[in-house]
Jmol script that loads the backbone (N, CA, C; Angstrom):
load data "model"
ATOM      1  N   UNK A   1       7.339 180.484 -10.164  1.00  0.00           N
ATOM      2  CA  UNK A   1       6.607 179.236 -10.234  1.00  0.00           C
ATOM      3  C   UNK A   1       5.796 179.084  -8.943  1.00  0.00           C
ATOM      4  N   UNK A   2       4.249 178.644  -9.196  1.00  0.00           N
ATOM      5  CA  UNK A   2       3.751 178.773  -7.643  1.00  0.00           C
ATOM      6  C   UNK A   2       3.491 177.364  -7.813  1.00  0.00           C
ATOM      7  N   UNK A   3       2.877 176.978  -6.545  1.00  0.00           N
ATOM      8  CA  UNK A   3       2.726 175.847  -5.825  1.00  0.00           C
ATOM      9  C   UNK A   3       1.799 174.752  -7.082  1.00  0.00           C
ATOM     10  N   UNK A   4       0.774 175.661  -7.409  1.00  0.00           N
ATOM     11  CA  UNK A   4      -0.178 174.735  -8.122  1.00  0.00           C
ATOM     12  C   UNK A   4       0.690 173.974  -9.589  1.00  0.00           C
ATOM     13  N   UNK A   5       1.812 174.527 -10.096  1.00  0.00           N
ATOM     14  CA  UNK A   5       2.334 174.705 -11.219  1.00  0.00           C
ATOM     15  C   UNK A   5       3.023 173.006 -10.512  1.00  0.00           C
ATOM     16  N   UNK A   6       3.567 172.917  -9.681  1.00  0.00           N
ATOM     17  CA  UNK A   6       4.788 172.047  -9.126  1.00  0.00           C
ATOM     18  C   UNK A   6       3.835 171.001  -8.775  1.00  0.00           C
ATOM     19  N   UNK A   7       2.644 171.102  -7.716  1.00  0.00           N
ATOM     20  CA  UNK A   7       1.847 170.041  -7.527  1.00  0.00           C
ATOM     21  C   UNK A   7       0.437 169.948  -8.357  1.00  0.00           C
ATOM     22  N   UNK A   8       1.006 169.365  -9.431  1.00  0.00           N
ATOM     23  CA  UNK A   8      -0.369 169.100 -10.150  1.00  0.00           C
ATOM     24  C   UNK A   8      -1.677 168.266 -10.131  1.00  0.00           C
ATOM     25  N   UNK A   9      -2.107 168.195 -11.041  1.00  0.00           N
ATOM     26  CA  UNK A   9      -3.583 166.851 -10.096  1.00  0.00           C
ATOM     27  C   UNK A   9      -2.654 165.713 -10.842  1.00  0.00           C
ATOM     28  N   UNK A  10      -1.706 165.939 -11.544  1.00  0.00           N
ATOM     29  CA  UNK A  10      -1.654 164.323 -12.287  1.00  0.00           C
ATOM     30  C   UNK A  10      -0.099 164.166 -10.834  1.00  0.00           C
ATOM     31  N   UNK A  11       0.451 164.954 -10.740  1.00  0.00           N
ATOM     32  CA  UNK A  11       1.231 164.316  -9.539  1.00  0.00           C
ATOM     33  C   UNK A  11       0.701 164.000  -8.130  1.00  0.00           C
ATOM     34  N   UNK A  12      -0.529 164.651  -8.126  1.00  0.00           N
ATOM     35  CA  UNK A  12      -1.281 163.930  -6.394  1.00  0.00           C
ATOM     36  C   UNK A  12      -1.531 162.460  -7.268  1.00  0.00           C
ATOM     37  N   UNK A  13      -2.567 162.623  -8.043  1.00  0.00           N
ATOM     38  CA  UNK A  13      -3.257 161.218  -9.047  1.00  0.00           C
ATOM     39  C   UNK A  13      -1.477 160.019  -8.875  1.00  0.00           C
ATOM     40  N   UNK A  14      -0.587 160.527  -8.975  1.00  0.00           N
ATOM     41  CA  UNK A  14       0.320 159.659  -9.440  1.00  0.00           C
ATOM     42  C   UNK A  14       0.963 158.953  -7.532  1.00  0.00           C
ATOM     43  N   UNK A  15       0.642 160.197  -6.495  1.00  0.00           N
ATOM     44  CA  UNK A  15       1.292 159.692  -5.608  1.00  0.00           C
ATOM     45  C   UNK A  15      -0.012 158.867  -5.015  1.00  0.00           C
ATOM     46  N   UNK A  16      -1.075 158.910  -5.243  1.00  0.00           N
ATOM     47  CA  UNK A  16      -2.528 158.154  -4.758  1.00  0.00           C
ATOM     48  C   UNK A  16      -1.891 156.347  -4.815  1.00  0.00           C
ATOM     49  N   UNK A  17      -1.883 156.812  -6.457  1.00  0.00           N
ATOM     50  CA  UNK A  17      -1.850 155.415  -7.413  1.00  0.00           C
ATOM     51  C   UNK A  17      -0.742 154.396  -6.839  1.00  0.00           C
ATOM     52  N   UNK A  18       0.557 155.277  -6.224  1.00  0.00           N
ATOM     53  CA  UNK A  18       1.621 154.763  -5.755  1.00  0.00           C
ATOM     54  C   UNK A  18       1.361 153.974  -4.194  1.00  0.00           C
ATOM     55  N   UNK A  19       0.770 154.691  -4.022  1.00  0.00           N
ATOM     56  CA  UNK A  19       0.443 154.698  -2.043  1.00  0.00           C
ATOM     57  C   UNK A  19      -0.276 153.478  -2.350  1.00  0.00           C
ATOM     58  N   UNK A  20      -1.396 153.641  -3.385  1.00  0.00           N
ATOM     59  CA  UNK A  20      -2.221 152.822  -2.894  1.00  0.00           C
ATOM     60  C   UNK A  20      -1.132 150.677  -3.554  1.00  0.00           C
ATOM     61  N   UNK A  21      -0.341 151.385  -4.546  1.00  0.00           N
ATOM     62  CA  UNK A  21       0.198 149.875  -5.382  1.00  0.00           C
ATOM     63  C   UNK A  21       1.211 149.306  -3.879  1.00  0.00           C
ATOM     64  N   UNK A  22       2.025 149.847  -3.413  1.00  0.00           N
ATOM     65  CA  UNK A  22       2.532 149.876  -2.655  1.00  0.00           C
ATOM     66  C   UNK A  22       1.990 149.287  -1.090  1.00  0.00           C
ATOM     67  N   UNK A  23       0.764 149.465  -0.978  1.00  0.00           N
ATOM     68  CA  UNK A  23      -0.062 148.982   0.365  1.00  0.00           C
ATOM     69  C   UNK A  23      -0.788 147.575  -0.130  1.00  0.00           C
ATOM     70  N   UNK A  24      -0.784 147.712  -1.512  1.00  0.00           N
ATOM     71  CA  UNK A  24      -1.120 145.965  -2.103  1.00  0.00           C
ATOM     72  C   UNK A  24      -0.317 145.565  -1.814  1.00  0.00           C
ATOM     73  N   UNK A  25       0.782 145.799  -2.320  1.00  0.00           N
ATOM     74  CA  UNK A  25       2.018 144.802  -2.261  1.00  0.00           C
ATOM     75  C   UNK A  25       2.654 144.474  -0.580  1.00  0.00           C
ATOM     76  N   UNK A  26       2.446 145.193  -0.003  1.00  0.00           N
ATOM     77  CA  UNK A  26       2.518 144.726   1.516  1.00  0.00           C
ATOM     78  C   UNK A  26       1.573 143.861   2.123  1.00  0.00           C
ATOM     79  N   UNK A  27       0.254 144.032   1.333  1.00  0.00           N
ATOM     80  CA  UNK A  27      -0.801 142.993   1.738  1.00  0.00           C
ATOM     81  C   UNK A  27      -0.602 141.777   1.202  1.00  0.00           C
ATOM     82  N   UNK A  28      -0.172 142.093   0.276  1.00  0.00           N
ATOM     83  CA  UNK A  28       0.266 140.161  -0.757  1.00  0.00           C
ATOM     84  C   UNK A  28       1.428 139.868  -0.176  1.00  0.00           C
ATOM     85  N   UNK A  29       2.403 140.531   0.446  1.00  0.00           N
ATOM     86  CA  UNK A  29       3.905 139.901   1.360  1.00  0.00           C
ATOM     87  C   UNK A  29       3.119 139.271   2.188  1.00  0.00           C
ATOM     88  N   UNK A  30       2.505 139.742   2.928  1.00  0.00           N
ATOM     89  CA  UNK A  30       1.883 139.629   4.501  1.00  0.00           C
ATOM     90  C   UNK A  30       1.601 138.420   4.074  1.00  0.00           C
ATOM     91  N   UNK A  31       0.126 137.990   3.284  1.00  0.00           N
ATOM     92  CA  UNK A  31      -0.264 137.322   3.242  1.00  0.00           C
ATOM     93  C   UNK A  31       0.553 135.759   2.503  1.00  0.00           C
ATOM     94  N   UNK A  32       1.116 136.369   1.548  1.00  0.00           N
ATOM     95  CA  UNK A  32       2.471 135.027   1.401  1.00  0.00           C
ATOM     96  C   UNK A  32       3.339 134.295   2.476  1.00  0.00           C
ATOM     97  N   UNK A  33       3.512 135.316   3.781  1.00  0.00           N
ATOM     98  CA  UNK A  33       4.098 135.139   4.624  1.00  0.00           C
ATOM     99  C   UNK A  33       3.637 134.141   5.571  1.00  0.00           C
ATOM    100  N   UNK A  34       2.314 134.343   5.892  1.00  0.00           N
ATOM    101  CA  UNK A  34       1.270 133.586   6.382  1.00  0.00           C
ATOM    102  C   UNK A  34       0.807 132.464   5.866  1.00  0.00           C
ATOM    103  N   UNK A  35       0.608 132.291   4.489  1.00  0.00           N
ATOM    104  CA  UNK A  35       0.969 130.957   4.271  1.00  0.00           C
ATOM    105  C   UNK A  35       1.730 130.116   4.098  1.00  0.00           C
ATOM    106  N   UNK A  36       2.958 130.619   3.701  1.00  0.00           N
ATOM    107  CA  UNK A  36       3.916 129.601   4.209  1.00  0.00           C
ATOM    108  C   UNK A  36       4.279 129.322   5.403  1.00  0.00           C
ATOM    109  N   UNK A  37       3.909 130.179   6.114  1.00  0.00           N
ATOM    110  CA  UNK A  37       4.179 129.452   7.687  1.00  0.00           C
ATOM    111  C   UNK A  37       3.322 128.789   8.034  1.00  0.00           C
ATOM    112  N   UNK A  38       1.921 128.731   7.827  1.00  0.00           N
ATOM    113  CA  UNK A  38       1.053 127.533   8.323  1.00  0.00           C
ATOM    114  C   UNK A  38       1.371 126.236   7.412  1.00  0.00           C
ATOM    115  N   UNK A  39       2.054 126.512   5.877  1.00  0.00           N
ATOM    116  CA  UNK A  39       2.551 125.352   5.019  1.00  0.00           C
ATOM    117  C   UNK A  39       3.339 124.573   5.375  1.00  0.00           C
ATOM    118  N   UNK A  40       4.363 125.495   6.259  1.00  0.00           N
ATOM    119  CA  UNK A  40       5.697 124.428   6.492  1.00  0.00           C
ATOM    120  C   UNK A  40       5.023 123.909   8.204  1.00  0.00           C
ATOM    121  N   UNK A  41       4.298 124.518   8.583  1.00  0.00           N
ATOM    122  CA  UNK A  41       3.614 123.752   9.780  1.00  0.00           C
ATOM    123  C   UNK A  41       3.146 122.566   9.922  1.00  0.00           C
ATOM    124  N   UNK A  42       1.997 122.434   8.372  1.00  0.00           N
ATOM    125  CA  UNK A  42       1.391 121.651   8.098  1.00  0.00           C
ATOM    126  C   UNK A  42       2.424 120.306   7.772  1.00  0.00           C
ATOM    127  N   UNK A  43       3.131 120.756   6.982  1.00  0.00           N
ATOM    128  CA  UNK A  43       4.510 119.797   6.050  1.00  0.00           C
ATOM    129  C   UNK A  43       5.051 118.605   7.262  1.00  0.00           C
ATOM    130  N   UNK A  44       5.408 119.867   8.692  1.00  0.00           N
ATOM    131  CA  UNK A  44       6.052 119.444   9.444  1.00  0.00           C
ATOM    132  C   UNK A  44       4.668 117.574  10.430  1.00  0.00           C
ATOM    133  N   UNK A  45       3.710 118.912  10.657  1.00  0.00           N
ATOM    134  CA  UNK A  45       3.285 117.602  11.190  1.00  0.00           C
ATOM    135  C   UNK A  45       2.484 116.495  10.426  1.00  0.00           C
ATOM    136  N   UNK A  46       3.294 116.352   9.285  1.00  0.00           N
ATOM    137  CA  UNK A  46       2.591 115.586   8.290  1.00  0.00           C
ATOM    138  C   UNK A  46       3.975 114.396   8.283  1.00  0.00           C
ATOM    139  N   UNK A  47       5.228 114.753   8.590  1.00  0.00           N
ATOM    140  CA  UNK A  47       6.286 113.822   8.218  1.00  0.00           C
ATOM    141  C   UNK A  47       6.384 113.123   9.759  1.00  0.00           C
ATOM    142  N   UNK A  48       6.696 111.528   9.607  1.00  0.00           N
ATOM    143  CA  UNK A  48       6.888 110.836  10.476  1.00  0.00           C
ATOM    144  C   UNK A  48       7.737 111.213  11.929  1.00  0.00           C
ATOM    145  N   UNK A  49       7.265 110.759  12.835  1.00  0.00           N
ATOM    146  CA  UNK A  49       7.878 111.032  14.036  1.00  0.00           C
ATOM    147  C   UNK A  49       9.392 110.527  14.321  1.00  0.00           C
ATOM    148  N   UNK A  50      10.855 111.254  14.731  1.00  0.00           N
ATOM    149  CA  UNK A  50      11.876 110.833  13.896  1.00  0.00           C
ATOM    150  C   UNK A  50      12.378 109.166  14.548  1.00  0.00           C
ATOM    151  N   UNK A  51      12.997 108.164  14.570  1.00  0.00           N
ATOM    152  CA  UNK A  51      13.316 107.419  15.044  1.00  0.00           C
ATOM    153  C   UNK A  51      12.376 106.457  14.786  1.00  0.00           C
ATOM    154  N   UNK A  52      11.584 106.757  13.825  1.00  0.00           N
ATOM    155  CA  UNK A  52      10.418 105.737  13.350  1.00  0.00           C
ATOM    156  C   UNK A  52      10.979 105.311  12.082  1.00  0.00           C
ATOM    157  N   UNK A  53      10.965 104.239  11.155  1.00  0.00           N
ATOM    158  CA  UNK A  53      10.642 103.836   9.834  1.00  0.00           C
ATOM    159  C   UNK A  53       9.373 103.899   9.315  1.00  0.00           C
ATOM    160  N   UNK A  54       9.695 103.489   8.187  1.00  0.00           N
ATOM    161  CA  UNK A  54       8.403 103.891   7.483  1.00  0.00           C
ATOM    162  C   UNK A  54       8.143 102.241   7.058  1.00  0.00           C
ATOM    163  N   UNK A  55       7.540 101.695   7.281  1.00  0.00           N
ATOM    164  CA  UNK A  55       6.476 100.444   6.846  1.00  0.00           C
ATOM    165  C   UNK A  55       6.114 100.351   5.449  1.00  0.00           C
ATOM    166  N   UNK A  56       6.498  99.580   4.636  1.00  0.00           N
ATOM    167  CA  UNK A  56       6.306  99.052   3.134  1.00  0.00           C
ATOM    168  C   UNK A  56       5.800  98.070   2.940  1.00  0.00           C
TER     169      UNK A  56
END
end "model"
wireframe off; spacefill off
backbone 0.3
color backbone group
């Protein structure tokens, strides 16, 4: 069995396809990551300062 038999074009094609699904999905963590931290930032300086009531 030689080399070409074992690495075919549909197994490079398949490790491309992988590399590349795989580097999305680290870009969509990342970026999930990043917004929830400016979310709960936002959240934070959005709720009253503590030892205050709230006025009705």
């Amino acid at each position: 069995m030689n080399n070409i038999e074992v690495f075919g074009i549909s197994y490079v094609l398949y490790l491309i396809f992988t590399a590349v699904l795989i580097g999305l999905a680290l870009y969509v963590l990342i970026l999930v990551i990043i917004f929830l931290r400016l979310r709960i930032a936002e959240l934070k300086r959005a709720l009253p300062p503590k030892g205050h009531a709230e006025r009705q």
